[in-house]
C-alpha positions in Angstrom: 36.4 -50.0 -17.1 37.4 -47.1 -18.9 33.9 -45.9 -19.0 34.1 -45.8 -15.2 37.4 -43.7 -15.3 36.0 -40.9 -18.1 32.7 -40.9 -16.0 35.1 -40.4 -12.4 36.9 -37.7 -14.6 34.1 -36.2 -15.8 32.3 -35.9 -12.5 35.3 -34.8 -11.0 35.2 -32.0 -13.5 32.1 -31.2 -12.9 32.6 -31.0 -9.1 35.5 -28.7 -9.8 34.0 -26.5 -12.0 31.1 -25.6 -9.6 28.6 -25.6 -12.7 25.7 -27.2 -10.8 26.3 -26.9 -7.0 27.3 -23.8 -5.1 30.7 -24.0 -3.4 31.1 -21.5 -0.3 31.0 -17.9 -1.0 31.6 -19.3 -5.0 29.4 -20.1 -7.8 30.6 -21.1 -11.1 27.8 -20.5 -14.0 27.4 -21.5 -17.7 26.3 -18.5 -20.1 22.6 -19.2 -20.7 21.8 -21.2 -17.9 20.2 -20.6 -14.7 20.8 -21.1 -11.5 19.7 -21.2 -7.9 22.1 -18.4 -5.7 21.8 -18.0 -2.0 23.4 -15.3 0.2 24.9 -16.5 3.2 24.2 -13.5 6.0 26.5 -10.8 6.1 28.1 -13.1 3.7 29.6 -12.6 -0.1 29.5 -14.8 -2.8 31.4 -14.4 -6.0 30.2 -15.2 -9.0 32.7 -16.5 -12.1 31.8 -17.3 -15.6 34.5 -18.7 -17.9 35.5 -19.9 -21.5 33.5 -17.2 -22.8 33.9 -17.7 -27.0 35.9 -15.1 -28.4 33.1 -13.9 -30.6 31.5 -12.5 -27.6 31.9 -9.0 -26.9 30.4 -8.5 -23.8 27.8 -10.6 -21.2 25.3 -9.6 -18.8 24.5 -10.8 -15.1 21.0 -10.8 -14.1 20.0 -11.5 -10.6 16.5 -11.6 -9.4 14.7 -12.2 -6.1 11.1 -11.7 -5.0 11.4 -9.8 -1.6 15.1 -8.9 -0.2 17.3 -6.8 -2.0 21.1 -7.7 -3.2 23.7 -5.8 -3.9 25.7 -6.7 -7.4 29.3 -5.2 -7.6 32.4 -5.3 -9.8 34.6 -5.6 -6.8 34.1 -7.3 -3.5 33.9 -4.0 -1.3 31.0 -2.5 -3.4 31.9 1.0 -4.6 29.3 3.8 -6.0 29.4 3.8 -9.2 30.9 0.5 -9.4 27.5 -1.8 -7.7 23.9 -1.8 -7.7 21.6 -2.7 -5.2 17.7 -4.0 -5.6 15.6 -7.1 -6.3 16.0 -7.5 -10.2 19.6 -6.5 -10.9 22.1 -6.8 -13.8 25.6 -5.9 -14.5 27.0 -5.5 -18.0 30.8 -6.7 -18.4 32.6 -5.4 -22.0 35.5 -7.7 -22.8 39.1 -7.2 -23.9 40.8 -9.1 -26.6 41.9 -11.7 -24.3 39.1 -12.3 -21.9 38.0 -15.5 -21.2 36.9 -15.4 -17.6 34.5 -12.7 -15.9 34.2 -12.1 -11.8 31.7 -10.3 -10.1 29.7 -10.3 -6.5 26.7 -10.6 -4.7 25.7 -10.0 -0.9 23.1 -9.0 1.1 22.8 -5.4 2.0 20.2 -5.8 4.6 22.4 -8.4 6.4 19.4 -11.4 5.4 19.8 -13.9 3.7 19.0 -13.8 0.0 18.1 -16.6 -2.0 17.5 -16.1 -5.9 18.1 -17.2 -9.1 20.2 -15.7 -11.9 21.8 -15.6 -15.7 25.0 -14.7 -17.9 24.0 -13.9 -21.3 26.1 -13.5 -24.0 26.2 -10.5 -27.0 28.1 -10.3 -29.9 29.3 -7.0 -31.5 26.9 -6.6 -33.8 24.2 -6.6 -30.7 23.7 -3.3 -29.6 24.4 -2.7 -25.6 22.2 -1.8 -23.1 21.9 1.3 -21.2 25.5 2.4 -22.9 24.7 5.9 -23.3 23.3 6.5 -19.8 23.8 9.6 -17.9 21.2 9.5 -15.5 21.9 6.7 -13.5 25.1 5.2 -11.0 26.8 2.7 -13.2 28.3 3.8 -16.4 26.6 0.7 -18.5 23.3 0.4 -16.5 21.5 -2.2 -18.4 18.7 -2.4 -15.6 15.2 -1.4 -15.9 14.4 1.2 -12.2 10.7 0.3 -11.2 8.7 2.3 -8.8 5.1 1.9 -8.3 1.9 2.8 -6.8 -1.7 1.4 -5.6 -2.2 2.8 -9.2 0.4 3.7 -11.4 3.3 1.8 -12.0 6.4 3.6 -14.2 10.0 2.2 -15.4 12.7 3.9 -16.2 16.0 2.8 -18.4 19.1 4.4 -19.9 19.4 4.1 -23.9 21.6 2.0 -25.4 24.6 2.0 -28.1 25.2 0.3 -30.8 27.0 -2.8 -30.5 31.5 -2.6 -30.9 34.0 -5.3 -31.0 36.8 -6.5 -28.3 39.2 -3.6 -27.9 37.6 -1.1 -30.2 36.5 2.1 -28.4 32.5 2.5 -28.1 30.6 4.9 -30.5 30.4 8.6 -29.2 26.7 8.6 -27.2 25.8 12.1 -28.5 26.8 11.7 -32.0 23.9 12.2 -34.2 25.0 11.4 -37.4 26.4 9.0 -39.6 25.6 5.1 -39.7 27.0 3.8 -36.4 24.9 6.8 -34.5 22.9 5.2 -31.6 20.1 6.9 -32.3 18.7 4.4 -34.8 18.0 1.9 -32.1 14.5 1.3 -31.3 13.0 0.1 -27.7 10.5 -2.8 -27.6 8.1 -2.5 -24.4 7.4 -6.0 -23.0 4.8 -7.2 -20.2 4.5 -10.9 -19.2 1.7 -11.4 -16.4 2.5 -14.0 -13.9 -0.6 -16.6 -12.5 -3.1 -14.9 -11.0 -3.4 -14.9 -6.9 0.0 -16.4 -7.0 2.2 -14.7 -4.9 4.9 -17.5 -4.4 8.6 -17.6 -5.2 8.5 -20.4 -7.4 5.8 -18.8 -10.1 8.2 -15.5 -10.2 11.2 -17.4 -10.8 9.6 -19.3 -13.3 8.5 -15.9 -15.0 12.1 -14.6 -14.9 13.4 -17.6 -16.7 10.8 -17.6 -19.6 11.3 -14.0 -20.3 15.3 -13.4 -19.4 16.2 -13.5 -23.0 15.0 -11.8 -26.5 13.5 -15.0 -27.6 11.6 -15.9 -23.9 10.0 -12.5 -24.3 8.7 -12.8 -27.9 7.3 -15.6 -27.2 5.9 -15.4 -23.7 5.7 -11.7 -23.3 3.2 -9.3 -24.7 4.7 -6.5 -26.6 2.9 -3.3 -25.6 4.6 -0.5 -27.7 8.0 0.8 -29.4 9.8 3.8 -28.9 12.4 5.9 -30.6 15.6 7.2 -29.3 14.2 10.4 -29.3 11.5 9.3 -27.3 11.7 9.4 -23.2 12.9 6.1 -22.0 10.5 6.1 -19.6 7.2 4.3 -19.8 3.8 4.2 -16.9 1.4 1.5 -16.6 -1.5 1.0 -14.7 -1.2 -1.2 -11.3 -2.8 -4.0 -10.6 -1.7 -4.6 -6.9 -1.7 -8.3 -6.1 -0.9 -9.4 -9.1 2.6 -10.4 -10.4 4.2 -8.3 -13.4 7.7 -9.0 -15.1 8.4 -5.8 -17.3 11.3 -6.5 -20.0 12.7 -4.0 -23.0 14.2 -5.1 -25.6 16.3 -2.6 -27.7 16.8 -3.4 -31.3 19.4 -2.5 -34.4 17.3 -2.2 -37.7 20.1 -1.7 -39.6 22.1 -4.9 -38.2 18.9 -7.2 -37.5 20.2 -7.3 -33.9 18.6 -7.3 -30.5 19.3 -7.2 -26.9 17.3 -7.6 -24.1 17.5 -5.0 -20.3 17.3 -6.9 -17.3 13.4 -7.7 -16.7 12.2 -6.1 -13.4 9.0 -7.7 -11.2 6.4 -6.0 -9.4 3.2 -6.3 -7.2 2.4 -3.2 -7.0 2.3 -3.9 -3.3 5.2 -4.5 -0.3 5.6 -7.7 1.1 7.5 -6.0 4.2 4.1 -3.2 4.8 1.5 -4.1 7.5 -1.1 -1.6 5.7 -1.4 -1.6 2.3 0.7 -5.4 2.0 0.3 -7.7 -0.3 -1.2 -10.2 2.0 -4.0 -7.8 3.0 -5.0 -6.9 -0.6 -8.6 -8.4 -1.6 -9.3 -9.4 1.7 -12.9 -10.2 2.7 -12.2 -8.8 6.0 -11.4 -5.7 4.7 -14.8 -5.3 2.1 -16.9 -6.1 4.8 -15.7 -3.9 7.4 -15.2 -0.5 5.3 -18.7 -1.8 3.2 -20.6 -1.0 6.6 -18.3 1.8 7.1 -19.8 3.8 4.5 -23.2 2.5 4.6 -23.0 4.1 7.9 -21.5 6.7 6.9 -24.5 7.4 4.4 -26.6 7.5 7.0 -24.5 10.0 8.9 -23.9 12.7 5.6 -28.2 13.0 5.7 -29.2 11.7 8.9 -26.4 12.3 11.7 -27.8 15.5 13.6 -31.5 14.2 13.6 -30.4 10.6 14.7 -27.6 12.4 17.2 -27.3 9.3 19.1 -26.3 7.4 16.4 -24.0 9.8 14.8 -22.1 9.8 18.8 -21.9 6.5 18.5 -20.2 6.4 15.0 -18.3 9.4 15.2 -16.8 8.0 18.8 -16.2 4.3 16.8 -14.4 6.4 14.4 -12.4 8.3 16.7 -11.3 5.2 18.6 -10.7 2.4 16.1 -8.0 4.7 14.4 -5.9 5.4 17.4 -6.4 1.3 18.2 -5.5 0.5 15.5 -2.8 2.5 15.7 -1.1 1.1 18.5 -1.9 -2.5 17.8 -0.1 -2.4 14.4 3.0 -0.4 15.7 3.3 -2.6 19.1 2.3 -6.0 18.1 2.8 -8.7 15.6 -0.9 -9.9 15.4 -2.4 -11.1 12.0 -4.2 -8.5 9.7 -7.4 -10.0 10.3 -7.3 -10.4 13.7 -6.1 -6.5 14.0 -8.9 -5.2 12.1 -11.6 -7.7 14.7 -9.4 -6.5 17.9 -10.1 -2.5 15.9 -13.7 -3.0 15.4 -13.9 -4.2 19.0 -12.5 -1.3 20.4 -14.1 1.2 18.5 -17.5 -0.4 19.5 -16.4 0.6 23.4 -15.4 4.1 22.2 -19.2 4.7 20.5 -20.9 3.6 23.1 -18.7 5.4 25.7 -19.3 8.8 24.0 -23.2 8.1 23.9 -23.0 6.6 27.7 -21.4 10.0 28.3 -23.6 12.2 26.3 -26.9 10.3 28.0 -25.6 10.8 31.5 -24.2 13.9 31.6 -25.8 15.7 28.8 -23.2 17.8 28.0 -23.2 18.5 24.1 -20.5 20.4 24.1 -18.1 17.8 25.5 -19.4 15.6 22.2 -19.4 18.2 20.0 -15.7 19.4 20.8 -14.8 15.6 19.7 -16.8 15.4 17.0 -14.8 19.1 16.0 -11.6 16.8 16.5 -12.7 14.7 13.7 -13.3 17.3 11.2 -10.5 18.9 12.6 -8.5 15.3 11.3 -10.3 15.4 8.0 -9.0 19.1 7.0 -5.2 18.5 8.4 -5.2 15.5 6.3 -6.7 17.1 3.2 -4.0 19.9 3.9 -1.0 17.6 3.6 -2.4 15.8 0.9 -2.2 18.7 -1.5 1.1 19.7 -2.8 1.5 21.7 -0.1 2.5 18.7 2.1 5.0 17.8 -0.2 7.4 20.7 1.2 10.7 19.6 2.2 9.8 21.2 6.0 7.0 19.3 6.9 9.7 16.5 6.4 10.9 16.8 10.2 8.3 15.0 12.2 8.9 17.8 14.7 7.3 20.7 12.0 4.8 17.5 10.3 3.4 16.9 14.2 3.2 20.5 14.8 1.6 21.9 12.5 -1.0 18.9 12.2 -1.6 19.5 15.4 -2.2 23.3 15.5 -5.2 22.4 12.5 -6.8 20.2 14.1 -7.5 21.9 17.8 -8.4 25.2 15.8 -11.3 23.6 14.2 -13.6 23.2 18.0 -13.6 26.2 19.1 -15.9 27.2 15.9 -18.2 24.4 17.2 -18.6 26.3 20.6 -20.2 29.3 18.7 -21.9 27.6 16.2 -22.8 24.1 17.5 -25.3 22.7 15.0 -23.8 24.2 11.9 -20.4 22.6 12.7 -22.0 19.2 14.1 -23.6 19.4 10.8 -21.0 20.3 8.2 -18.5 17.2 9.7 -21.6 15.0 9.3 -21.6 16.0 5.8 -17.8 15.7 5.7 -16.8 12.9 7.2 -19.9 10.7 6.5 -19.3 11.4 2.3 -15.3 10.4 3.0 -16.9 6.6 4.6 -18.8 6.4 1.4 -15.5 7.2 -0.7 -13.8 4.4 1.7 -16.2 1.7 1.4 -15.5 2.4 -2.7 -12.0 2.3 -2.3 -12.4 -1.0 -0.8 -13.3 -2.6 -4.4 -11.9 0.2 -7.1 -8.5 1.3 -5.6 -8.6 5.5 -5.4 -6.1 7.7 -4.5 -8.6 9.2 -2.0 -7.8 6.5 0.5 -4.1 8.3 1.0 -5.9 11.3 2.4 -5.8 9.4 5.9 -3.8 6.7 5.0 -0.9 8.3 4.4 -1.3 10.3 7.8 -1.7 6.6 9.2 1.7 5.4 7.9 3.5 8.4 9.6 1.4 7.5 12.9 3.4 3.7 12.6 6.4 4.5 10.5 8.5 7.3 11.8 10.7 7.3 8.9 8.0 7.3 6.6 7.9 10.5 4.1 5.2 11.1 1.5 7.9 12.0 -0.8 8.5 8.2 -1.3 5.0 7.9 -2.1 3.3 9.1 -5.9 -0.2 9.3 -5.7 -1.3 10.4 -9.6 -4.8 11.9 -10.3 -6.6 10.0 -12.8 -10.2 9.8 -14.1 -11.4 7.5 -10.8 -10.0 10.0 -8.6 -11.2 13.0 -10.2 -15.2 11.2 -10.4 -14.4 10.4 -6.5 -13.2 13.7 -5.7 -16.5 15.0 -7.7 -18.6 11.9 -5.9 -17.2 13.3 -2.2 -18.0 17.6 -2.5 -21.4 16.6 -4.2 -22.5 13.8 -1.1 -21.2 16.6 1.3 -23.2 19.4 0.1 -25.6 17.6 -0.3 -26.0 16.1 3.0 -24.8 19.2 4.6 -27.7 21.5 2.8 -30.4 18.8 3.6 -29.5 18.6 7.2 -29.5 22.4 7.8 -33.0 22.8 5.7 -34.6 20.1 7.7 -33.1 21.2 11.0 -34.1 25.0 10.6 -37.0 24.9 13.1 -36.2 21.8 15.3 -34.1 22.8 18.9 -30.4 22.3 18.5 -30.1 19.1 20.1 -32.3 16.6 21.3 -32.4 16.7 25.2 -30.3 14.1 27.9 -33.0 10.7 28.3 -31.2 11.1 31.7 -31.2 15.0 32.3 -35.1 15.0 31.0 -35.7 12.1 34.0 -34.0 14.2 36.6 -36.1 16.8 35.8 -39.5 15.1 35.5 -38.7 13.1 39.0 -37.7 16.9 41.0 -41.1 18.2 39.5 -43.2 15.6 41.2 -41.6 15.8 44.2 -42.3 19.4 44.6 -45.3 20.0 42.5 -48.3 18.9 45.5 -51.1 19.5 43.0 -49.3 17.4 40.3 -51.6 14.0 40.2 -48.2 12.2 39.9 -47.1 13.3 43.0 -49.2 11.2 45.1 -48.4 8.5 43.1 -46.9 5.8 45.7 -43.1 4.9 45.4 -41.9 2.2 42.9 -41.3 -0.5 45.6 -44.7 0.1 47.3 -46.7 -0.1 43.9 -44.3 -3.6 43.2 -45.2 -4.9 46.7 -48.9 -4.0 46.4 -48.9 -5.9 43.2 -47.6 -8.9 44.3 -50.1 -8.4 47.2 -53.1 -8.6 44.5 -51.4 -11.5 43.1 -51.4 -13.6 46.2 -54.2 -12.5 47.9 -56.9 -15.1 47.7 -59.4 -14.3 45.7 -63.2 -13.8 47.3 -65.9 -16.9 45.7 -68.8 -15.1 43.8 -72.6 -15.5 45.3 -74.1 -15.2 48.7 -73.7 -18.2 50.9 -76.0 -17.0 54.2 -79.6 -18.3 53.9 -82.4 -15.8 53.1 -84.4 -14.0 55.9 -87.8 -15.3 55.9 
């Protein structure tokens, strides 16, 4: 019986305490244990920690979640300076002499709701504090690690640290640089820890988080990559591997004291769960290899072949022209599935081709072609324009000037093609059938090429989209793709001119040339054609002599004596 009663009291305790359940807009943790959070919407939950030892000097809250932000605050109407908003986020607490019992809160800043798992992790004074000597960031201890990333280069960022002070005692000066408490002994350990590959769920990232939280999860699950000084730039780039889940961690470290302490570990994809372009659900897809594999085989053929094959370059010029602004408007005003964007796309863009060849064979008008096949390399040099730094300008940040002036380069490029229609036909077969070729790569080894239209695609369907939010480094792929690109071009654009020299600028109109064979027989009298009878009288007269009975062979009448 009294086993019953300390179980009911203990229970009881428990239930109190809030250790393992959350109450409402209240969660109770342990230090060094984890445990599940949830957000309500537009909701706040506060998070307590007590009976902290007294030979703890201060504790950390770490917060992670895979795809909303939250917001992590001292007080409950988050303040700048005083709260921090993202997907991995911590907050360092220092304690007074007579702290036992730490508050802080978490809601969501995007009004969803935010489920996540987090940690309070406890330091001594010997342990040296993370991001204590920043100067860079919002908080004044920021012990989080700021991620941003790329399709190619991912780069974190952290404040340095100080070295580690007791309960009460003022913290070391951050720019002293001398004398055996001076911060700048400390030394930064760079940690990676890959998560399972092709695993984008929730569960595999939490997972991650809790193996590599503390010092001793990320020795022994993470991969140290290299050490820096405290003269060294706290700021570190890796390569991206979009798709696949990365936890980075630091861990900065007291050689003099044998003490560590670990940042907040941050997670990345190196690709947004939220985009409906370059999302992480569209990565890899087969879809996607097969449709931008016979993108630039086409586009092959176009860089050497397009003006002697003009048919075909219409058509593929037209399905270029088209499929873009489709797929424009399906992704901005509907909700359909990537693949099934991309099918409705090609679809589309098929009717476009054939439309401009329909056009082109009925009409014969080359200059109505031409003039949109100007538009396109019209498209191609606006895009290359804003892809140098010159797009980067903080003008051609108002849609108004972006829209403009994109505008004005690409209508100025057809009137060249009125004077010169065969060069210019020629030199955006070169062009723009070398850029399908550097596509179709892209679709297996990621370049930075790809954001020459792409990023001109985003600000099609995002209107607050800037490319100042988007880094697009140069590295040894790009430059080789860059090299790859001018070479096919020239190359295609020389051939096509050499071959063409002597040929008539453009094949004649199938329906044109029959229009003008069928007036010549009707006037020419001495043509043999022209008293050729009509097609219905030569069809009728052959199924006359196909059911006319035939005449039997021999003579029947008897001879004449």
């Amino acid at each position: 019986m009294a086993r019953l009663w300390r179980l009911a009291a203990l229970l009881l305790t428990l239930a109190c305490d809030g250790r393992f359940a959350q109450e409402e807009n209240r969660v109770v943790f342990s230090l060094g244990t984890f445990q599940n959070v949830s957000v309500p919407e537009n909701g706040t939950v506060q998070v307590v920690v007590s009976r902290i030892p007294s030979d703890v000097s201060f504790i950390v809250l770490q917060f992670h979640a895979q795809q909303q932000n939250a917001t992590l605050s001292y007080t409950r109407v988050p303040q700048l300076g005083f709260s921090l908003t993202a997907a991995d986020s911590g907050l360092l607490s220092a304690l007074t002499p007579a702290q036992s019992t730490v508050s802080w809160f978490i809601e969501s800043p995007d009004g969803q709701t935010v489920a996540g798992t987090g940690v309070i992790l406890p330091y001594t004074s010997t342990d040296p504090v993370p991001g204590a000597c920043n100067i860079e960031f919002d908080l004044d201890i920021d012990p989080n690690i700021h991620l941003r990333y790329n399709l190619f280069e991912t780069t974190i960022t952290f404040a340095p640290a100080n070295v580690g002070f007791a309960r009460g005692v003022a913290p070391p000066v951050c720019d002293e640089d001398t004398g055996p408490v001076a911060h700048w002994r400390l030394e930064y350990d760079i940690y990676q820890h890959f998560l399972p590959e092709n695993d984008l769920s929730e569960q595999s990232l939490m997972i991650g988080v809790e193996r590599v939280a503390s010092t001793a999860g990320l020795e022994e699950h993470g991969k140290k990559l290299l050490t820096l000084s405290s003269g060294e730039k706290t700021s570190v780039s890796f390569t991206s591997i979009p798709g696949q889940g990365v936890i980075y961690s630091v861990v900065v470290r007291d050689p003099a004291l044998n003490t560590s302490a670990s940042y907040v570990p941050v997670h990345t994809y190196a690709c947004s769960f939220a985009s409906k372009l370059d999302g992480c659900a569209s990565l890899g897809r087969i879809s996607t290899k097969v449709f931008f594999t016979i993108a630039g085989m086409a586009g092959l053929f176009v860089c050497f072949f397009g003006h002697r094959f003009f048919k075909s370059e219409l058509f593929i010029m037209g399905f270029g022209f088209t499929a873009f602004f489709c797929f424009v408007l399906v992704t901005k005003f509907t909700t359909l599935d990537y693949d099934l964007r991309l099918t409705l796309t090609t679809l589309i863009g098929v009717v476009g081709g054939a439309f401009l060849v329909l056009s082109w064979w009925r009409f014969g008008s080359v200059m109505a072609c031409v003039i949109v096949v100007g538009l396109m390399l019209g498209f191609m040099l606006a895009s290359v324009f804003f892809f140098t730094p010159l797009g980067d300008l903080a003008v051609f940040r108002t849609d108004a000037v972006f829209w403009v002036t994109f505008v004005c380069i690409v209508v100025v490029v057809p009137p060249f093609f009125i004077r010169w229609p065969r060069q210019g036909n020629i030199t955006t077969c070169g062009v723009v059938g070398a850029y399908m070729v550097v596509l179709a790569v892209n679709a297996y080894v990621y370049t930075s090429l790809s954001y020459v239209t792409l990023d001109v695609l985003k600000r099609f369907i995002n209107e607050s989209f800037s490319r100042a939010f988007t880094s697009v480094p140069f590295q040894a792929i790009d430059f080789a793709m860059i090299t790859a690109w001018v070479v096919l071009a020239v190359t295609g654009i020389v051939a096509q001119l050499y071959r063409e020299r002597s040929r008539p600028f453009f094949p004649p109109s199938p329906y044109v040339m029959w229009q003008q064979e069928r007036e010549r027989r009707k006037t020419n009298v001495l043509d043999p054609s022209h008293h050729t009878p009509a097609l219905p009288a030569r069809l009728l007269a052959r199924i006359r002599q196909l059911t006319r009975r035939s005449e039997p062979a021999g003579e029947r009448t008897p001879l004449l004596l």
